[in-house]
Backbone bond lengths (Angstrom), bond angles and torsions (degrees), N, CA, C in turn:
res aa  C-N    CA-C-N  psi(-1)  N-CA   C-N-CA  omega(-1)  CA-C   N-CA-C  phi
1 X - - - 1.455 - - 1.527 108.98 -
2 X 1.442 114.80 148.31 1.625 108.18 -159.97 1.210 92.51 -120.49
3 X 1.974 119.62 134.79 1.195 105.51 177.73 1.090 120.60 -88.73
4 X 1.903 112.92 -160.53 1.414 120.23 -177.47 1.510 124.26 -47.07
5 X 1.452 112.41 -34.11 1.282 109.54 -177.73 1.444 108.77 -86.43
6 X 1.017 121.94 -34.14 1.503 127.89 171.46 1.290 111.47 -43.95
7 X 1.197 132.15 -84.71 1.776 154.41 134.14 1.980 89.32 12.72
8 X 1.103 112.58 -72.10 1.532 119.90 -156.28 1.682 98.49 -71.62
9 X 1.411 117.41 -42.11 1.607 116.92 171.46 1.336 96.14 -62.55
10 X 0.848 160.11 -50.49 1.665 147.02 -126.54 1.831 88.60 -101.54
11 X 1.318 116.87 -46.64 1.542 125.35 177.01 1.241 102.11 -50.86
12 X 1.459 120.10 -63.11 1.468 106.25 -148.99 1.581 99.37 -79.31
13 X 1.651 125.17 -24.00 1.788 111.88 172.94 1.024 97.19 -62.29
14 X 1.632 149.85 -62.17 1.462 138.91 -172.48 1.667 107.53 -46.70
15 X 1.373 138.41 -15.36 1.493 119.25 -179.74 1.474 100.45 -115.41
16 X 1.530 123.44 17.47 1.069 129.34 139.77 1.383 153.93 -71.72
17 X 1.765 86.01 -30.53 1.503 101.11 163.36 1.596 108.94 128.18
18 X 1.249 106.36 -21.94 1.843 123.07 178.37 1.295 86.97 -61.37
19 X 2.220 94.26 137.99 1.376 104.51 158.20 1.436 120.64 -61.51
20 X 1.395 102.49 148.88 1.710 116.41 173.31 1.801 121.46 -53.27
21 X 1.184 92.33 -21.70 1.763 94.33 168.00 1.478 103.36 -73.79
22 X 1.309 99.16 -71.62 2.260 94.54 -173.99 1.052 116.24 -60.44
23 X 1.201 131.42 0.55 1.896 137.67 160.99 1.147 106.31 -70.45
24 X 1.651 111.93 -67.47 1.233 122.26 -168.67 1.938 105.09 -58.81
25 X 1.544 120.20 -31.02 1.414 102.83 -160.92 1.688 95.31 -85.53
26 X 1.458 108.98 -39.76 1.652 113.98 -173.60 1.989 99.41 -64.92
27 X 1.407 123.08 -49.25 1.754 79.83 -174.93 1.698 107.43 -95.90
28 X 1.112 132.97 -8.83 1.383 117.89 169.30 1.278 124.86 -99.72
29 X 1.278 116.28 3.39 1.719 126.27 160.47 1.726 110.02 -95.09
30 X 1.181 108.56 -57.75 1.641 108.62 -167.43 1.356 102.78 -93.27
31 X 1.575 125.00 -63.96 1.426 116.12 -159.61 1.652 96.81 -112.35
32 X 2.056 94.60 91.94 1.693 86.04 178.26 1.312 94.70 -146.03
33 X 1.693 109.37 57.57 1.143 140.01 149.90 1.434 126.42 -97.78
34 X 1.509 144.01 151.37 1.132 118.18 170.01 1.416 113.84 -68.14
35 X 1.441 126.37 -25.00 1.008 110.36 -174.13 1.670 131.12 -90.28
36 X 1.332 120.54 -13.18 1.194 132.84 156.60 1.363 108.85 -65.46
37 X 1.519 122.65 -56.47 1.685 106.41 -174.21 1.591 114.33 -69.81
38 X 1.405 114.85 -9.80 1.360 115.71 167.06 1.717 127.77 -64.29
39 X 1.698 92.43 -49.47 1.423 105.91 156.15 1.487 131.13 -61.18
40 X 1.479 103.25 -32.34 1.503 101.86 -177.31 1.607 108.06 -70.03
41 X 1.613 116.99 -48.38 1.237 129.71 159.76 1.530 114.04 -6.99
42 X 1.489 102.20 -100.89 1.422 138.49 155.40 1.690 93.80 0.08
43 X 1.456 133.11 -69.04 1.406 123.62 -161.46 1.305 104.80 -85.34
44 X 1.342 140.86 -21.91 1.342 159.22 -173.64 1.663 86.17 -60.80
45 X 1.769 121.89 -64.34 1.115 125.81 -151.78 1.621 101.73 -83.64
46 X 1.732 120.64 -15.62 1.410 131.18 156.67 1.003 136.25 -38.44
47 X 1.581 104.58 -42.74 1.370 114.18 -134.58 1.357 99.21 -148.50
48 X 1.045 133.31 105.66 1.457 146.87 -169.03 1.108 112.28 -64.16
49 X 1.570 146.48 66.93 1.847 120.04 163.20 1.186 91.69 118.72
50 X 1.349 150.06 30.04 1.631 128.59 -158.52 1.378 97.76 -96.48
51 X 1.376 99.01 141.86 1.692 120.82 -168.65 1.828 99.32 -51.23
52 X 1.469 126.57 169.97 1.189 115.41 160.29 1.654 129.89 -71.94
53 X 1.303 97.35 -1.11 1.702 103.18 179.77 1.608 91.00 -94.14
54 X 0.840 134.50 -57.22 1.792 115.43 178.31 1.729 113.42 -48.16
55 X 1.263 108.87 -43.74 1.587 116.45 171.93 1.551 109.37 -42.46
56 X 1.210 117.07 -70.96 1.060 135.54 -145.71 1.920 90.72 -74.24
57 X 1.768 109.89 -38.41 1.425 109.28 -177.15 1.886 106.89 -73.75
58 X 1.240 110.70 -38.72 1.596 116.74 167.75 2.037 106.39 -41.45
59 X 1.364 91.52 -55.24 1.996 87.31 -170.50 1.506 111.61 -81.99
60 X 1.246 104.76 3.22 1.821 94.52 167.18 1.609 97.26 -93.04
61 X 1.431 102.03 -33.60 1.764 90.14 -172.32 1.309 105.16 -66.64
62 X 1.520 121.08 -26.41 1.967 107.06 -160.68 1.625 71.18 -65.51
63 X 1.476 135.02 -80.93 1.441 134.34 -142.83 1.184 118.68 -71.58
64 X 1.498 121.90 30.67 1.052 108.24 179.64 2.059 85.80 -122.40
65 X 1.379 106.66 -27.27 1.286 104.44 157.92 1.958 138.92 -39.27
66 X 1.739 78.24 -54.13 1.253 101.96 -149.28 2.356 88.03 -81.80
67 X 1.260 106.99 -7.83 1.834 124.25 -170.97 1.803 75.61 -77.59
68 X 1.671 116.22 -60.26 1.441 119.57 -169.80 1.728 114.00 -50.56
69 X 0.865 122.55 -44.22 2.030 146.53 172.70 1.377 68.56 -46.99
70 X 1.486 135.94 -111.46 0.810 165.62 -129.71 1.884 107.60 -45.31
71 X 1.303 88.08 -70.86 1.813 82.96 152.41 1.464 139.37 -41.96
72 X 1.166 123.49 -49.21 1.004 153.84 -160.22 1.757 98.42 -69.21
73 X 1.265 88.75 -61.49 1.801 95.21 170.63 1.396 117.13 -40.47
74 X 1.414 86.69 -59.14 1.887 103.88 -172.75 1.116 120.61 -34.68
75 X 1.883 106.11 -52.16 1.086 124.53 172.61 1.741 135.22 -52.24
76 X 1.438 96.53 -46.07 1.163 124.67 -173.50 1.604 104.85 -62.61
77 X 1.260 119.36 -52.28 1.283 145.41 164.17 1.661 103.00 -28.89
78 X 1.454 103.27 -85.83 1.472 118.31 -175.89 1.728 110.77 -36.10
79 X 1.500 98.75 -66.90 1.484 107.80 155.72 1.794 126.13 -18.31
80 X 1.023 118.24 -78.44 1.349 125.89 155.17 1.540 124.43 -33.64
81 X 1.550 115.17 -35.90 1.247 105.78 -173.07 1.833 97.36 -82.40
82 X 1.453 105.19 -55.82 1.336 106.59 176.89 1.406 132.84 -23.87
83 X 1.667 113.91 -58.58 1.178 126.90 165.36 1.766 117.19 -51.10
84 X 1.211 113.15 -41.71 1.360 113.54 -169.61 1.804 93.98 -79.27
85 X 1.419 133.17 -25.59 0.852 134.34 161.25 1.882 121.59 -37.49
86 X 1.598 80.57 -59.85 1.767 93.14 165.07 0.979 144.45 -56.26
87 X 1.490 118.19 -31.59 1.131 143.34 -175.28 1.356 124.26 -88.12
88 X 1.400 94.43 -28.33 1.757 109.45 167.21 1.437 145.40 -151.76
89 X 1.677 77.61 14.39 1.850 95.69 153.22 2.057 93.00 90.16
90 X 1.396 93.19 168.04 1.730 89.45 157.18 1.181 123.42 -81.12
């Protein structure tokens, strides 16, 4: 099930003018997170008219960001266990 922002990205490329296939695959395939279709949003409302090759270059960058978030956690995580490792043995 796709949420509000999802639903609302896919709307506003359809009253942009993008065919209904690359709407439909870019917010319920790639950005069908809140936080990617928020971002994708966000540049839509930036960026006046952008060809589908800027589109398409905009949603690798949100997810290639959002892959970095994602790391970062991982890391952070591991980090945490390690230390508590240290601190108090197995």
């Amino acid at each position: 099930m796709a949420s509000d922002r999802t639903d609302e990205l896919y709307h506003l490329m359809k009253s942009k003018g993008y065919p209904e296939e690359f709407c439909r695959e870019i917010a319920y395939k790639y950005m069908d997170t809140d936080y990617t279709a928020t971002r994708m949003i966000g540049y839509l409302y930036r960026v006046s008219n952008p060809r589908l090759e800027d589109l398409v270059d905009e949603m690798l960058a949100i997810l290639s960001d959002r892959q970095q978030i994602i790391q970062k956690k991982e890391l952070e995580h591991a980090q945490s266990v390690i230390n508590d490792i240290y601190r108090n043995g197995l």
